[in-house]
C-alpha positions in Angstrom: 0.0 0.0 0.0 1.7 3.3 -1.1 -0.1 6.5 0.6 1.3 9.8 -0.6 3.5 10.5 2.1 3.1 14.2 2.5 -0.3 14.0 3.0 -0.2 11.3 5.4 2.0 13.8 7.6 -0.3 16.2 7.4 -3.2 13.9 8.4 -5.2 14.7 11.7 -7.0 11.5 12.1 -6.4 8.1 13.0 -4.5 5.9 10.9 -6.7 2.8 11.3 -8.9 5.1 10.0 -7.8 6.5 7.0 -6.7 3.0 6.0 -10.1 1.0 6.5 -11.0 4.3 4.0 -8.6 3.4 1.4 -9.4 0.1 1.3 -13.4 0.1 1.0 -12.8 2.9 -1.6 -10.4 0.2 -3.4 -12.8 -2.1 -3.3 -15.4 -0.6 -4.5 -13.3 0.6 -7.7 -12.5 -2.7 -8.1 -15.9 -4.3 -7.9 -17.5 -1.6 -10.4 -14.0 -1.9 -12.6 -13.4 2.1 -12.5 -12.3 3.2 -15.6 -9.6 5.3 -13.5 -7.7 1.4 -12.7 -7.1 0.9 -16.9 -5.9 4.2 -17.1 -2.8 4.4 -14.2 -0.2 1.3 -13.4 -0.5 2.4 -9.7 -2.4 0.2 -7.4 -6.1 -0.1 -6.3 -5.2 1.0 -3.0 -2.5 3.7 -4.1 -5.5 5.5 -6.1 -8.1 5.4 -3.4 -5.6 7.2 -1.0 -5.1 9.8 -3.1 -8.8 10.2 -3.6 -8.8 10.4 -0.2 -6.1 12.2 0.2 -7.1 15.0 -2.2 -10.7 14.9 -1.4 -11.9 14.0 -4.4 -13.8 11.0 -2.2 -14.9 11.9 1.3 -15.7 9.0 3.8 -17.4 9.5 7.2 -17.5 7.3 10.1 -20.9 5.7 10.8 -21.3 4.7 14.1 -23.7 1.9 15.4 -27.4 3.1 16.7 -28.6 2.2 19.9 
């Protein structure tokens, strides 16, 4: 898994966090077979963290109701 390392310095949040992100947002370019995948030779996982990263994708953090 290759995150941009610049912006993981400058990343407030957890790490757990940020990587359970990247890799839901892989898999879901993976399972629709985005386009974006055919056109770069870097990783699933590399282009989701930059998404991320960039916020291009946003994620938020649902937590469980009562």
């Amino acid at each position: 898994m290759i995150f941009p390392l610049e912006e993981l310095v400058k990343f407030k949040g957890g790490m757990y966090e940020i990587t359970v992100a990247a890799s839901r947002r892989a898999y879901q370019l993976a399972m629709v077979k985005d386009e974006i995948l055919q056109e770069n030779d870097d990783k699933s996982v590399s282009i989701a963290a930059r998404q991320l990263f960039t916020n291009e994708v946003q994620y938020r953090i649902e937590r469980p109701s009562k």
